[in-house]
C-alpha positions in Angstrom: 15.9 -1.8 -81.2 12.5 -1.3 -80.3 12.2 -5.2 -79.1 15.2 -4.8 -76.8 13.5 -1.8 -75.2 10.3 -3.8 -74.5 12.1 -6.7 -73.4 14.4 -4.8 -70.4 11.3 -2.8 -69.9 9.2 -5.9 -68.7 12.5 -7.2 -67.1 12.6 -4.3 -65.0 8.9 -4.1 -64.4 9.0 -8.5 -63.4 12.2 -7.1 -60.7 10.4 -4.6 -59.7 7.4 -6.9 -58.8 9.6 -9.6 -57.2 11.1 -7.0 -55.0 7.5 -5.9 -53.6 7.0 -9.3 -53.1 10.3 -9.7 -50.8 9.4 -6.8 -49.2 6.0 -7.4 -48.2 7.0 -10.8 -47.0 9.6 -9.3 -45.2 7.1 -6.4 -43.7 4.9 -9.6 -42.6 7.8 -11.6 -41.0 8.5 -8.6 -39.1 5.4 -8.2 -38.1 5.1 -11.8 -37.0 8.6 -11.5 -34.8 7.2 -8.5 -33.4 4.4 -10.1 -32.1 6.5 -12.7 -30.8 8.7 -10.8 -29.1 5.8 -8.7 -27.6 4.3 -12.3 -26.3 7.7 -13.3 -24.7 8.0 -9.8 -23.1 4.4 -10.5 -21.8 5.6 -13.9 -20.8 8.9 -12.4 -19.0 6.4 -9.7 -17.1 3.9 -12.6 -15.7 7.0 -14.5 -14.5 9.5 -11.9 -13.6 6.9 -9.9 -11.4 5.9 -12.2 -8.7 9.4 -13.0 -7.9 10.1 -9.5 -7.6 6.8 -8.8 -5.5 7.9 -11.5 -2.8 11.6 -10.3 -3.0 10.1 -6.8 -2.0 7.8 -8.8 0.8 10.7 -10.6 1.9 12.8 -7.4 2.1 10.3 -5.3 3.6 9.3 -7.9 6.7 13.0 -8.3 7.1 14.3 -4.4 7.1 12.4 -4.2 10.9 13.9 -7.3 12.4 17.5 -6.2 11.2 17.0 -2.5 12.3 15.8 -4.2 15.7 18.6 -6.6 15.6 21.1 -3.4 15.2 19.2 -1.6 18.4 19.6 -4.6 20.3 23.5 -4.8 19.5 23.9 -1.4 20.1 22.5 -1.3 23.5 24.2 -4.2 24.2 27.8 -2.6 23.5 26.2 0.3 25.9 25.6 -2.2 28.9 28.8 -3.7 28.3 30.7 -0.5 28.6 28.6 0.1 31.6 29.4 -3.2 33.3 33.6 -3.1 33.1 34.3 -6.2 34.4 33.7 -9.4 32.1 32.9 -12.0 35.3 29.5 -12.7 35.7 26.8 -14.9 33.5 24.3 -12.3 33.8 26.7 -10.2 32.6 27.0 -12.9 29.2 23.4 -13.3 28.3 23.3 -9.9 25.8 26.1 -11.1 23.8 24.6 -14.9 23.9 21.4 -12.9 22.7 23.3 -10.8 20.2 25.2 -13.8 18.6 21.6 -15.9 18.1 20.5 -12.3 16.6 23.5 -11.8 14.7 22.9 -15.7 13.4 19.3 -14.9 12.5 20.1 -11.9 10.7 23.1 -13.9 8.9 20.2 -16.4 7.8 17.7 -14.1 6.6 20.6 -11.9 4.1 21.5 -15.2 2.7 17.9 -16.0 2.2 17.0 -13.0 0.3 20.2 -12.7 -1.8 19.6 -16.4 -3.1 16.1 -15.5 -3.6 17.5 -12.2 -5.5 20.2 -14.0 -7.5 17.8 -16.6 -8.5 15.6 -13.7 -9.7 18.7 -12.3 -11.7 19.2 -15.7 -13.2 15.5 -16.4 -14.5 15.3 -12.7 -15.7 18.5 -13.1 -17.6 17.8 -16.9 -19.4 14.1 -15.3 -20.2 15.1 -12.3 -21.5 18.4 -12.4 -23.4 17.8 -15.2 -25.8 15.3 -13.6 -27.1 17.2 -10.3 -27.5 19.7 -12.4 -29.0 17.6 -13.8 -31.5 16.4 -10.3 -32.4 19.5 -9.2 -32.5 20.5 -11.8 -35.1 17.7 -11.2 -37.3 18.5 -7.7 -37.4 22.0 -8.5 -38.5 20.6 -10.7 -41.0 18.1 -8.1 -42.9 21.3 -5.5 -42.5 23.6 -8.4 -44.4 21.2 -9.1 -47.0 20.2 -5.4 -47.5 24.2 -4.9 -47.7 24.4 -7.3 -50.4 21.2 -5.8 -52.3 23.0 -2.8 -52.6 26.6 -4.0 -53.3 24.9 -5.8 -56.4 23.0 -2.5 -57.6 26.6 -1.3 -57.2 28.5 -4.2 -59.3 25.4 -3.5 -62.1 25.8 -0.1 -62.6 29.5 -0.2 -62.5 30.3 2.5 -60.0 32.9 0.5 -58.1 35.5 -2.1 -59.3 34.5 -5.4 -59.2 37.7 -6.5 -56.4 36.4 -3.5 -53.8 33.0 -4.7 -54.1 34.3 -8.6 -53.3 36.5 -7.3 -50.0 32.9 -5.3 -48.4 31.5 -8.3 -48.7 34.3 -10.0 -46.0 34.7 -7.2 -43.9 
C-alpha cells in the first residue's frame, strides 16, 4: 500500500509540474500577443491619424466656401423675389452663378465623403482582423480551459460520463 501511495504522489506532483509548465507558456504567449496587438494598434494610430488630420483640413477649408455658397443662394432667391419678372439676362446671371456654386459645392461633398469612406474602409481592414484574431484566441484558451475542467469532472466522477460528452458539443 505504501508503494501505491508514493507512486500517485509523484504522479500528482509530475501533473502538477506539467500544468505550471502550460501555464507559464501560456502566460508568455499572452504576453507575446499582447505585445502584438499593442504594435498593430500603434500601426493603426500612425496610419489612421493622418487620414483623419486631412479629412478635418479638408472639412474645415470647405465649411466657409459652403456657408458662402449658402449666403450667395440666399441672396440670390432675395433678388429674384425683388425682380418679378423672369425677362432679362442680367436678371439670369445669379442663378448662372448659383448653379456653378451649387456644382462646386456638389464636387467638394463628394470629395470629402470618398475621402471619409476610404478612411472608414482602411480603419476597418486594419483594425478588425486583428480583433478577430484576438477574438479567436480568446475562444480558444476558453475551449481548452472548458475541456480542462470537463476532464477534472469525468476523473472525479461528479457527472455522468454521457452529460459530460453533450457540453463538449454544445
Amino acid at each position: 500500500m505504501q508503494f501505491w501511495l508514493e507512486f500517485f504522489s509523484i504522479v500528482a506532483a509530475i501533473a502538477l509540474v506539467v500544468q505550471v509548465v502550460i501555464l507559464t507558456a501560456l502566460f508568455f504567449q499572452l504576453r507575446r500577443t499582447t505585445e502584438s496587438v499593442n504594435r498593430l494598434v500603434g500601426d493603426l494610430h500612425s496610419r489612421v491619424g493622418p487620414i483623419l488630420t486631412r479629412v478635418q483640413i479638408l472639412l474645415d477649408d470647405t465649411q466657409p466656401k459652403i456657408s458662402s455658397m449658402v449666403n450667395d443662394a440666399s441672396h440670390i432667391v432675395y433678388l429674384a423675389r425683388l425682380r418679378a419678372s423672369p425677362s432679362g439676362c442680367d436678371q439670369l446671371a445669379p442663378a448662372v452663378r448659383l448653379r456653378g456654386q451649387l456644382v462646386q459645392v456638389d464636387r467638394i461633398l463628394t470629395g470629402t465623403l470618398e475621402a471619409v469612406e476610404d478612411a472608414g474602409a482602411k480603419f476597418k481592414h486594419s483594425l478588425w482582423r486583428p480583433v478577430q484574431k484576438a477574438s479567436a484566441l480568446v475562444q480558444g484558451i476558453k475551449v481548452g480551459l472548458d475541456l480542462l475542467r470537463s476532464r477534472r469532472r469525468r476523473r472525479s466522477g461528479d457527472e455522468p460520463r454521457e452529460q459530460q460528452e453533450e457540453e463538449l458539443f454544445i
